[in-house]
KEMI-434719 format. One record per residue (C-alpha): residue in one letter; x, y, z. Coordinates in steps of 0.02 Angstrom, whole numbers, padded with zeros to 5 digits, always signed. Example, Ala and Ser with C-alpha at 12.3 -4.5 7.8 and 13.67 -1.06 7.14 Angstrom:
a+00615-00225+00390/s+00684-00053+00357/
This chain:
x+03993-00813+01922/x+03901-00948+01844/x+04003-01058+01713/x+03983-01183+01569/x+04134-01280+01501/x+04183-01292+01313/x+04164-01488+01329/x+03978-01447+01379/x+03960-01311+01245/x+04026-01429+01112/x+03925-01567+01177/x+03760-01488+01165/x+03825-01408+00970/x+03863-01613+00936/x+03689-01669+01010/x+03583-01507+00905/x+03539-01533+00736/x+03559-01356+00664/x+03450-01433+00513/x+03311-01459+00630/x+03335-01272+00759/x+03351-01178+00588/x+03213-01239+00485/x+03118-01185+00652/x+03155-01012+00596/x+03152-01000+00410/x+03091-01139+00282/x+03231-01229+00204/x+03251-01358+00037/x+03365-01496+00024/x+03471-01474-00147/x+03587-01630-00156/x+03686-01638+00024/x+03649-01469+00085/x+03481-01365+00147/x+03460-01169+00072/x+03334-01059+00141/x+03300-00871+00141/x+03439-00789+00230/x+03345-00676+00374/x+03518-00574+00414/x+03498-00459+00257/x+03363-00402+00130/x+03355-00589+00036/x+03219-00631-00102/x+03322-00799-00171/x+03364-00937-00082/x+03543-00890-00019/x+03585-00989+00148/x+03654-01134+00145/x+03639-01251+00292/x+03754-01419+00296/x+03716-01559+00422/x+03897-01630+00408/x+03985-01486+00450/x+03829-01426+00573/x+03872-01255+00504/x+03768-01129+00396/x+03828-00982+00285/x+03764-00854+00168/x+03831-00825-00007/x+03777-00631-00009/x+03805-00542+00159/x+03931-00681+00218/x+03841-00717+00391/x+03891-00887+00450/x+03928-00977+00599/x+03853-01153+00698/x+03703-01171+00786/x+03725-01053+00933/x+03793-00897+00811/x+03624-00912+00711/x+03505-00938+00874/x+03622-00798+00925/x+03578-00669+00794/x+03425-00717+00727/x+03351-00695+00940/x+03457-00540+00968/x+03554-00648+01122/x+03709-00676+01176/x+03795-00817+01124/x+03819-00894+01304/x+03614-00874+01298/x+03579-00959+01153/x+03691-01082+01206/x+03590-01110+01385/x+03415-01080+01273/x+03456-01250+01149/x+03539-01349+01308/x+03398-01330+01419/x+03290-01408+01260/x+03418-01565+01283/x+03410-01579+01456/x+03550-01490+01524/x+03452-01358+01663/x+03565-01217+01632/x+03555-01044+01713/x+03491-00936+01575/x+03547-00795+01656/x+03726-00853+01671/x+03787-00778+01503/x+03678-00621+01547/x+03763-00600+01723/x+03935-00637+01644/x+03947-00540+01476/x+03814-00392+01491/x+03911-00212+01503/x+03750-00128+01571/x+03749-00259+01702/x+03733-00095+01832/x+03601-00025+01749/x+03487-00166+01747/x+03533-00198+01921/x+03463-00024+01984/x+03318-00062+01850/x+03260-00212+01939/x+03274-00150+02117/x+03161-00005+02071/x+03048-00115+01986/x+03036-00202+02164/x+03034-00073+02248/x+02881+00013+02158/x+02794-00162+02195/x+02830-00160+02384/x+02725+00012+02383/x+02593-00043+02293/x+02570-00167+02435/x+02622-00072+02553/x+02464+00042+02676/x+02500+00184+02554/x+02435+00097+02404/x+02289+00049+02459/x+02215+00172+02372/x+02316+00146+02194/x+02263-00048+02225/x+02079-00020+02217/x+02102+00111+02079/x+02188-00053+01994/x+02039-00179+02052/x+01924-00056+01999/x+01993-00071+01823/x+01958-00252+01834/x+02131-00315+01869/x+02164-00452+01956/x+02305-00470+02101/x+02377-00586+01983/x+02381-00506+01848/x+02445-00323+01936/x+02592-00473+01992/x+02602-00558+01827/x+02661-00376+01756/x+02750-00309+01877/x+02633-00160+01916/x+02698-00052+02051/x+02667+00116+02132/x+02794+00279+02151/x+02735+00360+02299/x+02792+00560+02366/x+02827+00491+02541/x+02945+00341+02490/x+03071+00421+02367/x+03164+00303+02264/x+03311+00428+02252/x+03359+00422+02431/x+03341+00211+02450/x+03455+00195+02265/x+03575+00321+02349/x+03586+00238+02524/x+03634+00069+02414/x+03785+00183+02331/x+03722+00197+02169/x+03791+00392+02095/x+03654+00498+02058/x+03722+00546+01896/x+03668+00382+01847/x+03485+00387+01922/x+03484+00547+01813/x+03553+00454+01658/x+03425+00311+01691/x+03280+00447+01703/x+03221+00388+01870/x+03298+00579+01966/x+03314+00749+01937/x+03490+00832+02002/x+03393+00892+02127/x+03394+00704+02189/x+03211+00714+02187/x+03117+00566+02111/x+03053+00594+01919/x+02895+00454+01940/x+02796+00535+02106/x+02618+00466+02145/x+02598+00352+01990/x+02554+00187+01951/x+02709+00109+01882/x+02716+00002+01742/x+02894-00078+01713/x+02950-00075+01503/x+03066-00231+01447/x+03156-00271+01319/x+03151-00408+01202/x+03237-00519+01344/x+03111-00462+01484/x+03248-00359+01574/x+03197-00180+01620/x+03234-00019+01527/x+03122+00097+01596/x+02944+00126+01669/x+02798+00211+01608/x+02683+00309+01764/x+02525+00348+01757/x+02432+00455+01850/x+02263+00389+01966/x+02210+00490+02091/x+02257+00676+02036/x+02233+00779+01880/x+02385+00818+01778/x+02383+00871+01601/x+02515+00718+01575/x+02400+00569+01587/x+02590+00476+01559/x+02751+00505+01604/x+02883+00386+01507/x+03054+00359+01545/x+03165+00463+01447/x+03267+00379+01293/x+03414+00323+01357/x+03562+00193+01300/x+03446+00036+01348/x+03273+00122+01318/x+03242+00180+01144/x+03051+00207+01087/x+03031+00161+00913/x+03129-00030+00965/x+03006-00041+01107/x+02851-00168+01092/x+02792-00197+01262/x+02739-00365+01311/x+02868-00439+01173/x+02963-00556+01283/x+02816-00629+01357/x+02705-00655+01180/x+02827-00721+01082/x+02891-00868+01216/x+02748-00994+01133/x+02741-00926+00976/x+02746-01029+00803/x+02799-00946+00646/x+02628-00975+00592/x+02530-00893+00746/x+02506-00711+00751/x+02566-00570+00847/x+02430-00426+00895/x+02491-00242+00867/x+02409-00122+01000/x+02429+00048+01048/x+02449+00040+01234/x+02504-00064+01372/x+02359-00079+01474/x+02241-00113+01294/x+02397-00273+01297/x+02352-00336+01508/x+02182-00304+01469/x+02183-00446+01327/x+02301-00557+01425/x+02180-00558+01557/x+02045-00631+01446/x+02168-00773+01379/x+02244-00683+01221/x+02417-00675+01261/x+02494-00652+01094/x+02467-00444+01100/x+02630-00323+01103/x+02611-00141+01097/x+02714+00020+01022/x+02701+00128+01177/x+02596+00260+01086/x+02718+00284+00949/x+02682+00249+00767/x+02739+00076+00689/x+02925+00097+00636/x+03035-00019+00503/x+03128-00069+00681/x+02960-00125+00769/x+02917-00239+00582/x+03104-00287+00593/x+03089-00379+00774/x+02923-00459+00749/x+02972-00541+00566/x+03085-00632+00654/x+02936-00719+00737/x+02790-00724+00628/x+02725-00633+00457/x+02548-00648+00531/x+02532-00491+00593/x+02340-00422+00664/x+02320-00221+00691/x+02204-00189+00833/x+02227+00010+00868/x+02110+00108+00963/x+01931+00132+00898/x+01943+00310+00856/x+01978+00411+00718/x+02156+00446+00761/x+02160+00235+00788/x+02094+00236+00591/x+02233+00355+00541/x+02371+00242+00623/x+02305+00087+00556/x+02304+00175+00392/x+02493+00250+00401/x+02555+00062+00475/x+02498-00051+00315/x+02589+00013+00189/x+02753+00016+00297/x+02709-00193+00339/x+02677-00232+00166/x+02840-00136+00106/x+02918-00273+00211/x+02821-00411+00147/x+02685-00421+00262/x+02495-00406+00220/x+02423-00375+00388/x+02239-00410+00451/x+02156-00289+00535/x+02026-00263+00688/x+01917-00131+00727/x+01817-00090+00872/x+01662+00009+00908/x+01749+00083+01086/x+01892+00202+01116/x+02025+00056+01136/x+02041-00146+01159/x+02043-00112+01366/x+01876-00012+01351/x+01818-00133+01223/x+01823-00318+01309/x+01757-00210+01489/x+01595-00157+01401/x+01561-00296+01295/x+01654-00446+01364/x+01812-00593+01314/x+01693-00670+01200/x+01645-00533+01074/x+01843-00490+01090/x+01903-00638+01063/x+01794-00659+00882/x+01860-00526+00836/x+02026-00596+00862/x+01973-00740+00744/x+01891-00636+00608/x+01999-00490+00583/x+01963-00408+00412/x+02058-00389+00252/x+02171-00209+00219/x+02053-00210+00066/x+01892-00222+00185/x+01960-00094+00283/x+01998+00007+00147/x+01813-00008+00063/x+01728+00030+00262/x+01828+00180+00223/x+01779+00237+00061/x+01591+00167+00101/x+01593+00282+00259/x+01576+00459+00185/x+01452+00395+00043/x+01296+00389+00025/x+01252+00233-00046/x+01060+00278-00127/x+01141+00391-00228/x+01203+00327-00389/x+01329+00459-00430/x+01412+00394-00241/x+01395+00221-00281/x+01487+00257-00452/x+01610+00346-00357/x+01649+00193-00250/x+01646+00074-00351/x+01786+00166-00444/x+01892+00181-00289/x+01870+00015-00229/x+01909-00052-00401/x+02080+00057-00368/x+02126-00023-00231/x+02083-00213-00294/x+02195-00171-00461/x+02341-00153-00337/x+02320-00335-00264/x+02432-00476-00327/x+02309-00634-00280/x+02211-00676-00452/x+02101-00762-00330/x+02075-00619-00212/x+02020-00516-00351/x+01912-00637-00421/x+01815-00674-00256/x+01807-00483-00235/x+01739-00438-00412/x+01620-00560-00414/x+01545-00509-00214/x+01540-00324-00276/x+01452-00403-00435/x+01325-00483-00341/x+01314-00330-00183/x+01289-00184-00330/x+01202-00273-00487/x+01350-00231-00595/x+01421-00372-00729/x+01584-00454-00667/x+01636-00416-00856/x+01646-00240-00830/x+01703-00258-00661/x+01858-00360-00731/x+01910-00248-00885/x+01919-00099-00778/x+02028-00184-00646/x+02115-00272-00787/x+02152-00072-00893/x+02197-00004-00704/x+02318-00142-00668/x+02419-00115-00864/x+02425+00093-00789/x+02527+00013-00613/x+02703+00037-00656/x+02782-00109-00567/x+02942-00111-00483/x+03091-00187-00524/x+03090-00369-00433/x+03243-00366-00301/x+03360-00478-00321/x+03500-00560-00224/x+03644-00457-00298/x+03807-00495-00225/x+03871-00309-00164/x+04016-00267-00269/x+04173-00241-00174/x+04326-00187-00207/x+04435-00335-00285/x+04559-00406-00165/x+04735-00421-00208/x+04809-00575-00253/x+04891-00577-00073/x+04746-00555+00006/x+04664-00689-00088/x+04788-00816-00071/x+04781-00799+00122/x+04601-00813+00123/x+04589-00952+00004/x+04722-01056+00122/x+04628-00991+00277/x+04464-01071+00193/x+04564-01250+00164/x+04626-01241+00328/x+04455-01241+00419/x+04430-01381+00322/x+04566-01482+00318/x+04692-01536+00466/x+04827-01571+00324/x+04823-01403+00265/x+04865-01327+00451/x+04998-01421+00445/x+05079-01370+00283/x+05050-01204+00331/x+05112-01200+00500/x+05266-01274+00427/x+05294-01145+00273/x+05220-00991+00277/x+05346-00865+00325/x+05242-00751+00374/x+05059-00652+00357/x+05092-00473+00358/x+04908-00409+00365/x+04852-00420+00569/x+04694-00471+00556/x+04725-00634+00441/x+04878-00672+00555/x+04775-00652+00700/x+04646-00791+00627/x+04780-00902+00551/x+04879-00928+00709/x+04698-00941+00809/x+04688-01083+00691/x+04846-01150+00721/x+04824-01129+00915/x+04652-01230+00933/x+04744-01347+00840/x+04884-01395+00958/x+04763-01366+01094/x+04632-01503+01041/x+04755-01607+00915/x+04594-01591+00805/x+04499-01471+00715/x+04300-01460+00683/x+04256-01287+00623/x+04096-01284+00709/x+04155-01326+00883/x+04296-01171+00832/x+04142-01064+00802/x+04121-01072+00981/x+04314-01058+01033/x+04284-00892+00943/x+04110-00844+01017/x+04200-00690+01145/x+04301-00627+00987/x+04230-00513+00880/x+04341-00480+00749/x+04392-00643+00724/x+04209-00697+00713/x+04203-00586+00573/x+04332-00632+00473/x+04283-00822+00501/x+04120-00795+00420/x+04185-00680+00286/x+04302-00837+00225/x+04201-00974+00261/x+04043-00885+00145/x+04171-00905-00007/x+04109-00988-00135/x+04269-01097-00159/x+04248-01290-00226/x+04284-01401-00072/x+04425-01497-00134/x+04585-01462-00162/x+04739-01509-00227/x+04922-01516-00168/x+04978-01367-00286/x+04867-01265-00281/x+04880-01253-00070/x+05084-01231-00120/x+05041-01103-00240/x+04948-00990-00124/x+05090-01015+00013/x+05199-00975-00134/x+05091-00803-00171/x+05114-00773+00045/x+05309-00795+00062/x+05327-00690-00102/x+05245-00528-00048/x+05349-00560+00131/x+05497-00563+00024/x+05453-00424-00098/x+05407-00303+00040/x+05556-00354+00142/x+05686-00310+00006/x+05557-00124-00036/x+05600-00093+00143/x+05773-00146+00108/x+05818-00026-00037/x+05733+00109+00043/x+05863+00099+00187/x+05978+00085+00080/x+05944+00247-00016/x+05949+00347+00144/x+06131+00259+00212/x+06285+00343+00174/x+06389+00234+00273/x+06462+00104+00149/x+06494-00018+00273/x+06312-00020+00318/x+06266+00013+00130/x+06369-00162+00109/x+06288-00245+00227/x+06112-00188+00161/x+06152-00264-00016/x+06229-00436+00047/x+06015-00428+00144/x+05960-00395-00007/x+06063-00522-00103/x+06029-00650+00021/x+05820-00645+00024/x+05847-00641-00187/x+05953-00800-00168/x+06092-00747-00266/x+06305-00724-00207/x+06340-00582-00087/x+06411-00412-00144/x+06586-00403-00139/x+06676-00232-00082/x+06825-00273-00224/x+06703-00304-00366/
């Protein structure tokens, strides 16, 4: 199994600057030492991530994510840690196997396993003498034996069933069933299709998608069904490989299908995904902010490619996102670039209109623009849709064309948009409201508050190692001797390297950003680390002596009962019980 050491991890954390990898990501501002940007882990609208290039850690004040470099590469990329790890090493020089985390820490490792073999195995017929006809239906299409290889295009075929190879290589047909590639029957589901492998946002396969070439079948497509790994509306084909090269400020293309997606890649625009058929969900807008909020719809040509376009903008801009939008005069982008070639496509791709220009084509379509009473009618509606734009500009530049286009004065123009806009009721602005929680108790607090100072501070290990009694809630004990642990284990401490020591634990992860997100001041003093040690041995001792006195009211032994007060005299610190008192 392939390995990397902690002395490697820590040495590629030591040569990153997480200043630098983040503000790849999200824009950040310097306020005095530190950087803040947006925080893309939750719903944020102010500034509230901090990023310091002394500690080489960042945290957020509101939804307490936090971590070094790797955790945020980690989360923000949907990757392991180990990945994220071999992704900012390999940027440094290092050459590592990015598939060494994968191999080592994926729990569908199986699963992918018998993905990938059928995935080669679907190519090998393709090429094989009983393809030949599926390849020419393919070259007929206008694909190219390098692009059929670039995508992994393969070929189920009746008289090579994938069933009976899998189970020869011991794999349990339940789980061919589970993975939707057999039937019970151990029959194949995918028979005499071309095969078109679906990946996730890592480029591993999850499923297929067959379609049909040579017969008729009133299923043009048969789709893998929805499994643990392969869930529809997460899906956008072609993600993995559009988003490698991609700047925040490029854009991605939204398409309907996959082949609408190789078709463009074979005429040089690479930067297409595709939802598989389904409508645009919150999860598909969710992924793709992560890379740009340039985002260009380019569904099919027809009326039912109108009616998605229309549902989809209103769900992007609820997210923040103004898309651009292309039309085209054929069924679909594949059909399109075939009939009228890469370069009418590709200007296209460089002029895509405005949602309010779509709109207007819209409202211009069913009119009949000689007619006054029409013309009225759309002005009205388009002056509708301009009252509900933000951009003074915008609306200036738009009153002033439709001005000019319908010989009406911009004054008018502008006091109807400007009545329409006072009728908008607007909606509260979001803000970043710190979720109210239940208050901790003042146990809880002062073992989080020493936790804090310990991740800072060497000094304040020490103290505690030496005088806390003990920490009765699990979880904090389990993170304050962690603590303690890597301390004796490194004879230093630098809470970004112990990011990574915790990397494989969870729960511990958690409670390490939960403390470190407190908005404590960074210094300390001598007292006030007693006083929460204090606060820790007291509730030890209080609970001790509950326990005690409960005992005690259930003994009837005096002896024992004896015994049980001289405990309880004891952990108060005053004289012993004394049977002839």
């Amino acid at each position: 199994m392939p390995y990397i050491s902690t002395e490697t991890i820590n040495e590629i954390r030591n040569k990153t600057d997480i200043v630098e990898v983040i503000s790849r990501y999200v824009p950040l501002t310097k306020r005095g030492n530190n950087y803040f940007g947006i925080c893309p882990f939750h719903d944020d609208h102010n500034p509230s991530m901090s990023v310091s290039p002394d500690k080489q850690m960042f945290k957020c004040f509101v939804c307490e994510k936090g971590g070094n470099v790797f955790n945020f590469v980690s989360s923000y990329e949907h990757i392991s840690f180990n990945e994220a790890v071999a992704i900012l090493g390999n940027k440094l020089g290092y050459n590592i196997n990015t598939n060494f985390a994968f191999e080592a820490n994926n729990k569908n490792k199986e699963e992918y396993e018998i993905y990938e073999i059928a995935t080669k195995f679907y190519q090998n017929n393709l090429y094989s003498n009983l393809g030949k006809n599926a390849m020419e239906y393919l070259q007929k299409r206008k694909l190219t034996k390098e692009t059929i290889k670039k995508f992994e295009i393969g070929l189920s075929i009746s008289r090579q069933p994938l069933t009976n190879f899998l189970l020869r290589k011991n794999y349990s047909i339940n789980k061919l069933v589970d993975l939707g590639l057999s039937n019970t029957l151990e029959n194949d589901i995918f028979v005499d299709r071309i095969m078109v492998p679906l990946q996730d946002q890592n480029g591993k396969v999850i499923g297929f998608s067959g379609r049909v070439y040579q017969t008729t079948d009133d299923r043009k497509y048969i789709n893998s069904k929805e499994s643990e790994l392969f869930k529809k509306n997460l899906l956008l084909y072609n993600y993995h490989r559009a988003h490698e090269k991609l700047n925040k400020e490029d854009s991605i293309i939204i398409m309907e299908g996959f082949f609408d997606v190789i078709r463009a890649d074979t005429v040089g625009v690479t930067n297409c995904v595709a939802t598989m058929g389904t409508a645009l969900t919150k999860q598909h807008i969710s992924i793709l902010k992560k890379i740009t909020n340039n985002i260009i719809l380019c569904f099919d040509g027809d009326e039912a490619g109108e009616k998605a376009t229309i549902r989809a903008i209103p769900i992007l801009e609820e997210s923040g996102i103004v898309p651009k939008i292309i039309r085209l005069e054929e069924k679909d982008p594949d059909e399109y670039i075939i009939k009228r070639g890469a370069e009418a496509f590709k200007n296209k791709v460089e002029n895509p209109i405005s949602v309010l220009e779509f709109k207007m084509k819209i409202l211009k379509s069913n009119k009949d623009m000689q007619n006054i009473e029409d013309i009225t009618a759309y002005l009205e509606e388009t002056l509708k849709e301009i009252s509900k734009i933000n951009n003074e500009i915008e609306i200036e530049l738009n009153l002033k064309k439709l001005s000019q286009e319908y010989n009406v004065e911009y004054l008018t123009l502008k006091n109807k948009v400007t009545s329409l806009r006072k009728k908008i009721v607007q909606p509260p602005q979001k803000t970043n409201q710190i979720k109210v929680v239940k208050k901790e108790s003042k146990y809880i607090q002062a073992i989080n508050n020493l936790i804090f100072y310990m991740l800072k501070d060497t000094q304040v290990i020490k103290e505690a190692e030496k005088k806390v009694v003990y920490i009765e809630n699990q979880e904090k004990k389990l993170l304050f001797n962690e603590i303690i642990y890597y301390y004796h284990k490194y004879e230093s401490f630098n809470i970004a390297d112990f990011f990574t020591h915790l990397s494989n634990n969870e729960l511990l992860l958690g409670q390490c950003e939960k403390i470190t997100s407190m908005n404590l001041k960074e210094n300390y003093s001598i007292e006030e680390i007693e006083d929460y040690i204090k606060v820790i041995n007291e509730e030890v001792k209080q609970n001790k002596i509950k326990k005690l006195e409960n005992d005690l009211k259930n003994e009837t032994d005096p002896l024992v009962q004896l015994k049980i007060l001289n405990e309880i005299a004891n952990i108060k610190g005053v004289n012993n019980y004394d049977r002839s008192n």
